[in-house]
TORKOL-4160 file (C-alpha; in steps of 0.2 Angstrom, whole numbers, padded with zeros to 4 digits, m for minus):
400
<pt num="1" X="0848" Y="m0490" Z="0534"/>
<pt num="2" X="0841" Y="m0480" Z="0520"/>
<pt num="3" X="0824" Y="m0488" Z="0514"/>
<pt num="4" X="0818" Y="m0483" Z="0495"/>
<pt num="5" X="0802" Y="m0478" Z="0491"/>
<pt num="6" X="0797" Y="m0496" Z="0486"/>
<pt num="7" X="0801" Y="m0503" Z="0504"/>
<pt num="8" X="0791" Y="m0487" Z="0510"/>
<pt num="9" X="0777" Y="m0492" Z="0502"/>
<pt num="10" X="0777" Y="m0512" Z="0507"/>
<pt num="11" X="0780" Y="m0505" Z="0525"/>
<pt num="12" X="0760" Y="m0502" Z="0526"/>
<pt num="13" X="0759" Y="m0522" Z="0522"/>
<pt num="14" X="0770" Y="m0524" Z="0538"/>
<pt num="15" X="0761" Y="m0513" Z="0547"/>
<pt num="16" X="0742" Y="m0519" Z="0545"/>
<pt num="17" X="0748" Y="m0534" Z="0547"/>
<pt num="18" X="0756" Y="m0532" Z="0564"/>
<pt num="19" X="0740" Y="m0522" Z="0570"/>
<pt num="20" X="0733" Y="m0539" Z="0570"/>
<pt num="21" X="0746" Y="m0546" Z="0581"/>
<pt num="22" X="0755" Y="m0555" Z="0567"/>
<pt num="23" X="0773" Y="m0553" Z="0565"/>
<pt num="24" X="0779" Y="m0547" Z="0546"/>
<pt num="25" X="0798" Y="m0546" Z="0540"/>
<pt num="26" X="0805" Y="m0542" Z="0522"/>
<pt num="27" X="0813" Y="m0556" Z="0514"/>
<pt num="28" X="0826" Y="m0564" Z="0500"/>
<pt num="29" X="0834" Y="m0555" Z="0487"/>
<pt num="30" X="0824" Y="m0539" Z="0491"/>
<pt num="31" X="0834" Y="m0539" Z="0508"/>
<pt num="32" X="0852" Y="m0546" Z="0497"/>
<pt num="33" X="0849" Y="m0532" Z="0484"/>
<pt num="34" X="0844" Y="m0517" Z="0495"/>
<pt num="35" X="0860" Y="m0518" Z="0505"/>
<pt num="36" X="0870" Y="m0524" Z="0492"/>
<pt num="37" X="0863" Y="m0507" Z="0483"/>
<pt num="38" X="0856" Y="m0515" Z="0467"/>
<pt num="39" X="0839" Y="m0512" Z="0460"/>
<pt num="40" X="0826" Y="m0520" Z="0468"/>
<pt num="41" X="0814" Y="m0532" Z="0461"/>
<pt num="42" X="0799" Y="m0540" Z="0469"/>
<pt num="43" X="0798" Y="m0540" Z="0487"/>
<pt num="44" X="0792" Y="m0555" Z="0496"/>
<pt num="45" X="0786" Y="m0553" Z="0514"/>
<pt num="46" X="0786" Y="m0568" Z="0527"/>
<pt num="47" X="0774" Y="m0568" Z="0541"/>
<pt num="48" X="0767" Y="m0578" Z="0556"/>
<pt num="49" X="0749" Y="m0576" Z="0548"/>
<pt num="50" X="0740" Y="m0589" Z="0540"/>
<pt num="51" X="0737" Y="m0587" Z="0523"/>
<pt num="52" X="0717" Y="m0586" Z="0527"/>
<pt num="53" X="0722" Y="m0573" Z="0540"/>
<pt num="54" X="0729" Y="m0564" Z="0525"/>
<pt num="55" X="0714" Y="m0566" Z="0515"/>
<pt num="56" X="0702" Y="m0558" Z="0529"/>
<pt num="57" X="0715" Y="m0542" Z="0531"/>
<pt num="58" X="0717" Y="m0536" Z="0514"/>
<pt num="59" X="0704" Y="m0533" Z="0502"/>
<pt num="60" X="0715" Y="m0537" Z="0487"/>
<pt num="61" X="0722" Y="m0556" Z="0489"/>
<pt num="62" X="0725" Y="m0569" Z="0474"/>
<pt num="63" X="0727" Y="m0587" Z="0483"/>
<pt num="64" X="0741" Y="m0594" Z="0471"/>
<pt num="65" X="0749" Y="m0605" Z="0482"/>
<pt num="66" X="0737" Y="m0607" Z="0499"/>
<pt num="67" X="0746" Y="m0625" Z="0500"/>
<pt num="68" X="0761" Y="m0618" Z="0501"/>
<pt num="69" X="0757" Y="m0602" Z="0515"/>
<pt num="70" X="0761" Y="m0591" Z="0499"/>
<pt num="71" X="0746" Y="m0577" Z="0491"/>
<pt num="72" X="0749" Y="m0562" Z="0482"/>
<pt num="73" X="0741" Y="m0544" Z="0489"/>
<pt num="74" X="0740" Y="m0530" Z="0478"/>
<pt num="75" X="0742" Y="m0512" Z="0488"/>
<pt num="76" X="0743" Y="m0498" Z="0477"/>
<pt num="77" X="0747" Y="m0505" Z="0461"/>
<pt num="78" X="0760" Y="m0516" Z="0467"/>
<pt num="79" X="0758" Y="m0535" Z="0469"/>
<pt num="80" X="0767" Y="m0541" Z="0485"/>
<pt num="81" X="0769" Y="m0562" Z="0491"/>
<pt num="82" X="0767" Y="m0566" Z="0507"/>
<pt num="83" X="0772" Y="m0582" Z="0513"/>
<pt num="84" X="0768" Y="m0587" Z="0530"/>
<pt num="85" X="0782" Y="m0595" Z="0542"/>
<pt num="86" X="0785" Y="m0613" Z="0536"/>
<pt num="87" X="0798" Y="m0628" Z="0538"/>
<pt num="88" X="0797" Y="m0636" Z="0522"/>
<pt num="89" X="0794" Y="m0657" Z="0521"/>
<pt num="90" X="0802" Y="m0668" Z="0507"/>
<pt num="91" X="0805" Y="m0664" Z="0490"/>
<pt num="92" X="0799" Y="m0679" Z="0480"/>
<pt num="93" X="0797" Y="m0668" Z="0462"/>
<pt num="94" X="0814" Y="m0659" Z="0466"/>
<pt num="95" X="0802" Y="m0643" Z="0466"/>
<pt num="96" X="0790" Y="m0641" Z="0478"/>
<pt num="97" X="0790" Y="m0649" Z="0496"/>
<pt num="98" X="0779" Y="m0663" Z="0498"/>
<pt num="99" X="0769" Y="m0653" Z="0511"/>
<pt num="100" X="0774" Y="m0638" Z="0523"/>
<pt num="101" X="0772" Y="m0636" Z="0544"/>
<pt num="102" X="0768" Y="m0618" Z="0548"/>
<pt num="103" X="0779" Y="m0611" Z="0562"/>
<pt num="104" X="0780" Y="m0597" Z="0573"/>
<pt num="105" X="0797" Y="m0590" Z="0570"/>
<pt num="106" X="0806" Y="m0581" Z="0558"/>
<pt num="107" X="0821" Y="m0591" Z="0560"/>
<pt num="108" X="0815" Y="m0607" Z="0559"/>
<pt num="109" X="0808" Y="m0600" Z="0541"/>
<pt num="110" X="0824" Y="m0594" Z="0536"/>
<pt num="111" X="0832" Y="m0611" Z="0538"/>
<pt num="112" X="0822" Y="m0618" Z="0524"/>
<pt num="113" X="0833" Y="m0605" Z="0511"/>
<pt num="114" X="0846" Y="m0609" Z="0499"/>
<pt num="115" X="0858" Y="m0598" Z="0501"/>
<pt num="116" X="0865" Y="m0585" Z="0515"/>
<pt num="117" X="0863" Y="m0570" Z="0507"/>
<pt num="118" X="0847" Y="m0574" Z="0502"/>
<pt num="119" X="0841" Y="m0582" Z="0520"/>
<pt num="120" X="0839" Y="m0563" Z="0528"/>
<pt num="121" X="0822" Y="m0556" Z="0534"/>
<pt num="122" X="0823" Y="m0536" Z="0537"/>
<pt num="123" X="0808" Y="m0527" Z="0548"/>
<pt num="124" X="0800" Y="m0513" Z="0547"/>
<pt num="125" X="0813" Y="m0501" Z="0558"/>
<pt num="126" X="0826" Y="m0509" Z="0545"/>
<pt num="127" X="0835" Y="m0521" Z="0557"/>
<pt num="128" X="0840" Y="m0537" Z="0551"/>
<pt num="129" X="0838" Y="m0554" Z="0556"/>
<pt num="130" X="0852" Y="m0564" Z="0550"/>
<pt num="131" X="0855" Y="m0582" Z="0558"/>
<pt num="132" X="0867" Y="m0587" Z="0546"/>
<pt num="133" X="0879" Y="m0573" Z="0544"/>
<pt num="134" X="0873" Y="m0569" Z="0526"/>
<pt num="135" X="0876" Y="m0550" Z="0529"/>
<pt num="136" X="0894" Y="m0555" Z="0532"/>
<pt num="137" X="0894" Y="m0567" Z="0517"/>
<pt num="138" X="0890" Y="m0552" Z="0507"/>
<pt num="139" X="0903" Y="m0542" Z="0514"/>
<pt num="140" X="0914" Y="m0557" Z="0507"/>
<pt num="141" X="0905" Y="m0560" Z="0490"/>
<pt num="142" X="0903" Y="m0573" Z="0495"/>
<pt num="143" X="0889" Y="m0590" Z="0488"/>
<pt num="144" X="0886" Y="m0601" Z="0502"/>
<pt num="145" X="0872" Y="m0614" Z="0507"/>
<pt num="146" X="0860" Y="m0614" Z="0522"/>
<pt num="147" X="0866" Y="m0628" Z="0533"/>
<pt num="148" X="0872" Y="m0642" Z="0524"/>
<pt num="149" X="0876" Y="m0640" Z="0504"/>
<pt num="150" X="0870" Y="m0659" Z="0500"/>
<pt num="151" X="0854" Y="m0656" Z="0506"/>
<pt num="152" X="0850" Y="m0640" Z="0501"/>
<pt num="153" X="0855" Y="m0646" Z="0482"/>
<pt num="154" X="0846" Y="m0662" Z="0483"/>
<pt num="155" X="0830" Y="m0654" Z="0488"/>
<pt num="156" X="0831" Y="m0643" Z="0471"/>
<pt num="157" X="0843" Y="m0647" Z="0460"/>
<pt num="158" X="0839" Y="m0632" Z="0450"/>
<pt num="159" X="0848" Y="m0623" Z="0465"/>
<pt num="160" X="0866" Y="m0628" Z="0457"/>
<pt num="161" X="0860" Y="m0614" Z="0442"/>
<pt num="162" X="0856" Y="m0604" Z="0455"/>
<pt num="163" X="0870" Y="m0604" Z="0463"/>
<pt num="164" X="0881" Y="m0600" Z="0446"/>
<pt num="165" X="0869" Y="m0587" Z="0441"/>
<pt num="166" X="0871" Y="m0577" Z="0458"/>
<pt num="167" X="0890" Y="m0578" Z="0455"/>
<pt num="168" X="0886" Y="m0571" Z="0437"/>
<pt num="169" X="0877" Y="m0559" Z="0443"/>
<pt num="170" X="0884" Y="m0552" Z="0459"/>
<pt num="171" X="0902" Y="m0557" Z="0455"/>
<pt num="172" X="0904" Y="m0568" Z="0469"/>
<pt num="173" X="0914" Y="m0583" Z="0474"/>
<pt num="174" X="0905" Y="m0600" Z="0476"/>
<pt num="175" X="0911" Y="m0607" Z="0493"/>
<pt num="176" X="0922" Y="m0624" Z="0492"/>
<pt num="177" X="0911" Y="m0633" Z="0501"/>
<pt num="178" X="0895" Y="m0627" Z="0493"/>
<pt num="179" X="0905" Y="m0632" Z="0476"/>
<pt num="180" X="0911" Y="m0649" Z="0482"/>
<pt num="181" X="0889" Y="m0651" Z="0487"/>
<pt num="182" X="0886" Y="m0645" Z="0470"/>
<pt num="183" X="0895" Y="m0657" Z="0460"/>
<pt num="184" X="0890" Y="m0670" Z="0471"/>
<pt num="185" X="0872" Y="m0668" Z="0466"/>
<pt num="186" X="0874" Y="m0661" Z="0450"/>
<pt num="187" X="0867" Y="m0678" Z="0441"/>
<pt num="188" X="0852" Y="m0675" Z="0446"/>
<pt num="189" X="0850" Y="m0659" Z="0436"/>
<pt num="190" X="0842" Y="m0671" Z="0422"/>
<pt num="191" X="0829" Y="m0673" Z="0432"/>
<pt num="192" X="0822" Y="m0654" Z="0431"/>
<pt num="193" X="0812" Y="m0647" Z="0418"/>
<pt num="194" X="0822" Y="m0639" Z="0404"/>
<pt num="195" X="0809" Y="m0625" Z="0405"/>
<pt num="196" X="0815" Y="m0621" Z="0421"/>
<pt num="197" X="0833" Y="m0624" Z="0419"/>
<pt num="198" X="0834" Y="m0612" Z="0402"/>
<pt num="199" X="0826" Y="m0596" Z="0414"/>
<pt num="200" X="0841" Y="m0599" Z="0425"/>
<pt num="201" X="0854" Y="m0600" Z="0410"/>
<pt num="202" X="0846" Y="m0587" Z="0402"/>
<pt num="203" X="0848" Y="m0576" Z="0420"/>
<pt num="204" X="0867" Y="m0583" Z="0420"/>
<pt num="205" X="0872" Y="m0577" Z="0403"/>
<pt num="206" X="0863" Y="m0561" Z="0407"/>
<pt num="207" X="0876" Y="m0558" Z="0422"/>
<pt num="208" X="0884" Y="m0542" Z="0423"/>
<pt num="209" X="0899" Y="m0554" Z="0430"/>
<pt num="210" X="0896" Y="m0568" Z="0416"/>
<pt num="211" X="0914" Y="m0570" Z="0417"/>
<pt num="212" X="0914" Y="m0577" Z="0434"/>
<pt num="213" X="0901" Y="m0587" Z="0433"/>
<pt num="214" X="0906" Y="m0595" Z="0418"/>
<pt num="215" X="0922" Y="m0600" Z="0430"/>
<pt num="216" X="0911" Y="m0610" Z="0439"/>
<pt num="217" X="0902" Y="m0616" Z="0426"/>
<pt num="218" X="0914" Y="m0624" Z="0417"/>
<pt num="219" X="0926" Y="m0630" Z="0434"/>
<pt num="220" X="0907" Y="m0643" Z="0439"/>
<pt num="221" X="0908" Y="m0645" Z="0418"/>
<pt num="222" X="0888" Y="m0640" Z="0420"/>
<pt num="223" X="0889" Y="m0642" Z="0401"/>
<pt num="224" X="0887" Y="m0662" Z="0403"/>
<pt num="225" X="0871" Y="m0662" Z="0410"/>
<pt num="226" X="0861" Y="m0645" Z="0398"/>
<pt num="227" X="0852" Y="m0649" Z="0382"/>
<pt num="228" X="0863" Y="m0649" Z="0369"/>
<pt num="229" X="0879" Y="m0644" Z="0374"/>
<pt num="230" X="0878" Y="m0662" Z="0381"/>
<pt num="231" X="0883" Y="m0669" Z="0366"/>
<pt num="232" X="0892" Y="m0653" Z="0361"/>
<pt num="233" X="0903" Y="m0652" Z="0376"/>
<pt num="234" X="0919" Y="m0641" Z="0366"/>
<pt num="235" X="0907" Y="m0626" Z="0362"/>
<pt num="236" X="0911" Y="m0618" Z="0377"/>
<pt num="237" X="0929" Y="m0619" Z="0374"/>
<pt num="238" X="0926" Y="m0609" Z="0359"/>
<pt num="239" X="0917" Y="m0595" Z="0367"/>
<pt num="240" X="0922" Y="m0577" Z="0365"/>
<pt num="241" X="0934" Y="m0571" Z="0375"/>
<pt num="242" X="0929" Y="m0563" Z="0384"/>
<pt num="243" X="0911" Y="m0565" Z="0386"/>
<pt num="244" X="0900" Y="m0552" Z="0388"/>
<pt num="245" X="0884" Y="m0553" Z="0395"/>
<pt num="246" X="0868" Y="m0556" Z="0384"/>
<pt num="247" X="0849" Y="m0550" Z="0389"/>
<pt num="248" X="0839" Y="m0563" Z="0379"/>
<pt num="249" X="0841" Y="m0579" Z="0379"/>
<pt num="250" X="0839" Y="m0578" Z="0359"/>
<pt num="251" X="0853" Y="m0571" Z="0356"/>
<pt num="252" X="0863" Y="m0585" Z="0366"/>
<pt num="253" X="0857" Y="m0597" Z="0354"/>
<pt num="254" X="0860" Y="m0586" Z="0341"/>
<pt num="255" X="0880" Y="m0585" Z="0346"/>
<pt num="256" X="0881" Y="m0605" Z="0350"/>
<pt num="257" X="0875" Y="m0609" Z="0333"/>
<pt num="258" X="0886" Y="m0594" Z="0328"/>
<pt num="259" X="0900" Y="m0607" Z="0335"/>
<pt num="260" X="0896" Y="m0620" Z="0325"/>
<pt num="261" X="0885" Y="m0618" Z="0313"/>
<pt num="262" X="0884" Y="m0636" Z="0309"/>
<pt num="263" X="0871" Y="m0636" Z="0326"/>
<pt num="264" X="0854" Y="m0628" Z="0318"/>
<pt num="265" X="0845" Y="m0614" Z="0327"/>
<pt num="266" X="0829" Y="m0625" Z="0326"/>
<pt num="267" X="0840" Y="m0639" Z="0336"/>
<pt num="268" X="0845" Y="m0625" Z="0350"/>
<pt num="269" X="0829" Y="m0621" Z="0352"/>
<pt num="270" X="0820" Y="m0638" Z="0354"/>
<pt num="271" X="0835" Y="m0646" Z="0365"/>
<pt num="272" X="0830" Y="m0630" Z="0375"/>
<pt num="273" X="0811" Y="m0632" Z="0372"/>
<pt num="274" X="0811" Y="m0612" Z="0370"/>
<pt num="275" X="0797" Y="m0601" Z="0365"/>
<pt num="276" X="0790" Y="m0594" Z="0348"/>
<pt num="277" X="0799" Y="m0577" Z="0354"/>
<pt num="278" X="0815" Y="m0583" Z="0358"/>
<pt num="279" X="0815" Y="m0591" Z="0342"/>
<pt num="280" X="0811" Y="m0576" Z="0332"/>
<pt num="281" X="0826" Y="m0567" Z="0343"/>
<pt num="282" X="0837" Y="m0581" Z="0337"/>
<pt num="283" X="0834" Y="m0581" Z="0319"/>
<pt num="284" X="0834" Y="m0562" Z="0317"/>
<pt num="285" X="0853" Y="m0561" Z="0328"/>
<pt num="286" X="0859" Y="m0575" Z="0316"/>
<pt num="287" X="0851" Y="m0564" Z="0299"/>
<pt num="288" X="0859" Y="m0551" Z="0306"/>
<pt num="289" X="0877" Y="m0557" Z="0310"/>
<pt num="290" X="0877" Y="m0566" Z="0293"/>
<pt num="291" X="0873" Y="m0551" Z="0286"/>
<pt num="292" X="0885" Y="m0540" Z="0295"/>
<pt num="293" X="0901" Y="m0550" Z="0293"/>
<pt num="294" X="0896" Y="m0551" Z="0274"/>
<pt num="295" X="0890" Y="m0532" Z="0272"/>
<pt num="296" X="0895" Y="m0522" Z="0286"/>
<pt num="297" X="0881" Y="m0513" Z="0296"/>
<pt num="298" X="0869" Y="m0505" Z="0284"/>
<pt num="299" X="0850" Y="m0498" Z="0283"/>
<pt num="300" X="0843" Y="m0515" Z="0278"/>
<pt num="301" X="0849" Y="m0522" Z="0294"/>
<pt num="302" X="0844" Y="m0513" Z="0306"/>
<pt num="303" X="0827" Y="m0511" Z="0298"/>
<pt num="304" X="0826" Y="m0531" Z="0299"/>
<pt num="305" X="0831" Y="m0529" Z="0319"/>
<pt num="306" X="0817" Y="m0525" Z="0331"/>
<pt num="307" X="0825" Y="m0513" Z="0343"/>
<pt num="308" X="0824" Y="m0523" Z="0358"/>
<pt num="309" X="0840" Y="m0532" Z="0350"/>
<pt num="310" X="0850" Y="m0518" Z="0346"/>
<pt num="311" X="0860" Y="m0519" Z="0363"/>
<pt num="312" X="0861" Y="m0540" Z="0358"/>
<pt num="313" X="0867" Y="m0537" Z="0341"/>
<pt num="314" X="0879" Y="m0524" Z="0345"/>
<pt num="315" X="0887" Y="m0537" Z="0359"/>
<pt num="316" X="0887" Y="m0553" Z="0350"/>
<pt num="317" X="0895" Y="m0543" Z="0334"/>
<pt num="318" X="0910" Y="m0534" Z="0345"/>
<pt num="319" X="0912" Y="m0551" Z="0354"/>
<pt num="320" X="0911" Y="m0561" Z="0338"/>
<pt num="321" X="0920" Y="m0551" Z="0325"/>
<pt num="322" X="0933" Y="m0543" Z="0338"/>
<pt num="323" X="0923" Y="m0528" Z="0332"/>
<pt num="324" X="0921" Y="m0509" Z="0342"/>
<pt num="325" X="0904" Y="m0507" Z="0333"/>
<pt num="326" X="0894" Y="m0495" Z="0347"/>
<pt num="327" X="0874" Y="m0497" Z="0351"/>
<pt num="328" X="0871" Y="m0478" Z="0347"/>
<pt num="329" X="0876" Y="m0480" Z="0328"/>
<pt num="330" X="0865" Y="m0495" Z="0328"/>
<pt num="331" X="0851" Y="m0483" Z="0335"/>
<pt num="332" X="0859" Y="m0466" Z="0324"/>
<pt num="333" X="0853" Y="m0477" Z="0309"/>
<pt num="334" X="0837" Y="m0483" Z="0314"/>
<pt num="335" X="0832" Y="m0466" Z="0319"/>
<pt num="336" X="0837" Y="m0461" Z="0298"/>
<pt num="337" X="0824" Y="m0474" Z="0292"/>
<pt num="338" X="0811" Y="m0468" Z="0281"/>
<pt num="339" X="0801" Y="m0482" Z="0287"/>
<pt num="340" X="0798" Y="m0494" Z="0300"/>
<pt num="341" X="0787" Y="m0507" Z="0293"/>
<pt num="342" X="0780" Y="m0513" Z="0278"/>
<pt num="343" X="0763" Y="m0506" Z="0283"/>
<pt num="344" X="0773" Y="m0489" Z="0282"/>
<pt num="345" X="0775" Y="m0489" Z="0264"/>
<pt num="346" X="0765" Y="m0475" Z="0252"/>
<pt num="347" X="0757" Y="m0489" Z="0243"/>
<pt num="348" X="0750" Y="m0507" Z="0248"/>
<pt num="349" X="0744" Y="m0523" Z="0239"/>
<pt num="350" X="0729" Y="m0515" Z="0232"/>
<pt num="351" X="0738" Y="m0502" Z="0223"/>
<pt num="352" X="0748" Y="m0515" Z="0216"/>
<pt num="353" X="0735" Y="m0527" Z="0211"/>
<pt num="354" X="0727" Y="m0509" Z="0203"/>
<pt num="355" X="0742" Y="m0508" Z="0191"/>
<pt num="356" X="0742" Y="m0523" Z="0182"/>
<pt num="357" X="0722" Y="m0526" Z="0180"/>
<pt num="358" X="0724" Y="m0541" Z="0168"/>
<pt num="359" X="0733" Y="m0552" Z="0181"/>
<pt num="360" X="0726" Y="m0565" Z="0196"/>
<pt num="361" X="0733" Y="m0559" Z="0213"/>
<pt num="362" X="0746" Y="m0570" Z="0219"/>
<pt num="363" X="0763" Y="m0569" Z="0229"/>
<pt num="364" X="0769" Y="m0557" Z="0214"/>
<pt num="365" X="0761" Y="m0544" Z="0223"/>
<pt num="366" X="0771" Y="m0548" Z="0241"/>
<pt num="367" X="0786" Y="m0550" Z="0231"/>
<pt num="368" X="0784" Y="m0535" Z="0221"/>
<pt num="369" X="0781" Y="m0524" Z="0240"/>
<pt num="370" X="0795" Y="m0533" Z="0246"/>
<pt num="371" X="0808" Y="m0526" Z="0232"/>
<pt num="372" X="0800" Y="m0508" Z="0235"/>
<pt num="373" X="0803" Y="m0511" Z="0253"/>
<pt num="374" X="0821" Y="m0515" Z="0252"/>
<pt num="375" X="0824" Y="m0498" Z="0241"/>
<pt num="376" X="0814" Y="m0486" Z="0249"/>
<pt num="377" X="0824" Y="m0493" Z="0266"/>
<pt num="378" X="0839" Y="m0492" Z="0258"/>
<pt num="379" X="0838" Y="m0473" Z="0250"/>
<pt num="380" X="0836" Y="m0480" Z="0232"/>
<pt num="381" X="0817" Y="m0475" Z="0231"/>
<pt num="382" X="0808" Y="m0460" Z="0240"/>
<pt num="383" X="0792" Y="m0467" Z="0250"/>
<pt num="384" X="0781" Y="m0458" Z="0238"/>
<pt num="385" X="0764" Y="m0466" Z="0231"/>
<pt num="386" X="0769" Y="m0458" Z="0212"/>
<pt num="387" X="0788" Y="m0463" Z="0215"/>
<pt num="388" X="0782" Y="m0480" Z="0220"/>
<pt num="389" X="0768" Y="m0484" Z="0206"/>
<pt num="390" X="0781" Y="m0477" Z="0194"/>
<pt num="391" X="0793" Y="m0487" Z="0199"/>
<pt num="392" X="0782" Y="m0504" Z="0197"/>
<pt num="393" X="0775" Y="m0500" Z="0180"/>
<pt num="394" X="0791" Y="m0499" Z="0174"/>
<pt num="395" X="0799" Y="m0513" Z="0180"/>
<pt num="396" X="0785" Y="m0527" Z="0177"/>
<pt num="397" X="0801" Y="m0542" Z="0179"/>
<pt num="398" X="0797" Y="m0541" Z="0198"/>
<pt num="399" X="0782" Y="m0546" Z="0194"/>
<pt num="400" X="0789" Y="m0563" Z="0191"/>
């Protein structure tokens, strides 16, 4: 097996570790990714060391889960989490085990682990360790449980997410008896923190496979027990078709309250308890798609999106309005703009104050930068300081 130059690198953790007479493997969706020959993320290492073990052999260790078995070693620039062997106790919070038993085998570690194709440990030479035929499971695209589903599911509800979020993203079938485990358990979704339950959905939508996983979603009717669609269970019959994936999870509000605008924006984001950011994605796609079924894509748009929602606005507009609008005419425009900001503009408030000496500053003076904002972005006015001035003196009914 060909390992990139990230495993390379992580190999010297292996290896240090080993010269201490520990054992080391790489482990999870590194492993799951690397064969599956996707880009690889983090990479999480399991060991027979104990965490304070760890602590004495590196130089570099942050303790953020010692309870656990799990640190964090930095090696060249790169942050790595080491968890030592473990067989998990209880999961009273439906998170965290109530207390772990350190172990000596890799094997014993991997039972502990949601799914097959993510219970694999891989060592240094590249050979796999892989007690539950995950390597196989791949080869079959296939979502299956670690031992029984029930169980797995009821230690972390938040695992029935996962589970449709893998399928979203790999584009693989859920096994029927994982599915049967899943909706068995599915009630006690409520119990899990919508905080962690909207990273999840916000990974699902994200899914190069959306279409997939949405199968799934809808055959367990996930919709019953999320924030919002709860009480709004038809939305998702009303979803594009077909759906395309989405990279924030502010452009997935911005398309629900697209469905039915009599749902707020504010209410999507509450239900969901989202952040600040996600909110500002949210109301910007929705300014921009009123905007662009109205108008048509224009300078004034695409100066109002930030960039990192072109590939969002470009989706949610071809899906929603049965469009072929492309992400490089978005970005052809952008790139025409004669400026990027207000702060870009020839002239600021000062100037403006400066023109009309006898009047008290005031919100005349952010409205009347607002209207020189909006021409000079849409070609009517050149950004020049005498083009602008000009302009302002005589028009003195924006001052109103």
């Amino acid at each position: 097996m060909r390992l990139t130059k990230q495993f390379k690198q992580a190999i010297e953790i292996l290896e240090r570790i080993e010269t201490y007479g520990h054992q080391a493997y790489f482990v999870g969706g590194c492993v799951r990714d690397l064969l599956l020959n996707r880009e690889i993320g983090d990479i999480d290492i399991a060991t027979s060391a104990r965490p304070d073990v760890i602590q004495d052999i590196f130089s570099k260790v942050i303790p953020v889960g010692v309870e656990h078995g799990t640190v964090i070693v930095r090696h060249k620039h790169q942050s790595y989490e080491i968890t030592t062997f473990r067989v998990d106790d209880d999961y009273t919070d439906k998170r965290h085990p109530d207390s772990v038993q350190f172990v000596e085998s890799i094997e014993q570690d991997l039972k502990r682990r949601d799914f097959t194709v993510n219970a694999m440990a891989m060592d240094k030479s590249g050979k796999m360790i892989d007690p539950f035929n995950g390597e196989e499971d791949l080869r079959k695209g296939i979502i299956r449980t670690v031992g029984k589903g029930y169980d797995r599911f009821n230690e972390d509800p938040l695992r029935i997410m996962r589970a449709v979020r893998f399928s979203s993203q790999l584009g693989f079938s859920i096994d029927q008896h994982t599915l049967q485990a899943m909706e068995s358990v599915l009630s006690e979704l409520n119990s899990i923190a919508v905080e962690r339950i909207q990273q999840e959905t916000s990974k699902f939508f994200a899914g190069s496979y959306i279409e997939t996983g949405m199968y799934y979603f809808k055959m367990i009717n996930l919709a019953k027990h999320l924030p919002v669609l709860a009480d709004n269970p038809c939305i998702l019959e009303r979803l594009p078709n077909p759906i395309k994936p989405l990279q924030s999870f502010g452009a997935v509000m911005a398309m629900f309250h697209f469905i039915d605008p009599a749902i707020t924006i504010d209410t999507w984001i509450r239900g969901w308890k989202c952040s600040n950011k996600i909110k500002f994605e949210a109301e910007s796609l929705d300014e921009a798609l009123y905007h662009y079924k109205h108008d048509g894509l224009n300078r004034w748009l695409v100066y109002r999106l930030h960039s990192d929602s072109y590939n969002d606005f470009t989706v949610l507009a071809n899906m929603l309005f049965d469009d072929d609008l492309s992400i490089k005419r978005v970005k052809e425009i952008a790139r025409s703009l004669p400026i990027h900001s207000k702060q870009d503009l020839a002239i600021n408030g000062e100037d403006v104050c400066k023109l009309f000496p006898d009047r008290q500053p005031g919100p005349w003076i952010g409205n009347i930068l607002k209207r020189l904002e909006m021409k000079v972005v849409t070609g009517d006015l050149r950004n020049n300081e005498k083009v602008l001035k000009e302009w302002t003196k005589w028009n003195p009914h924006v001052t109103d």
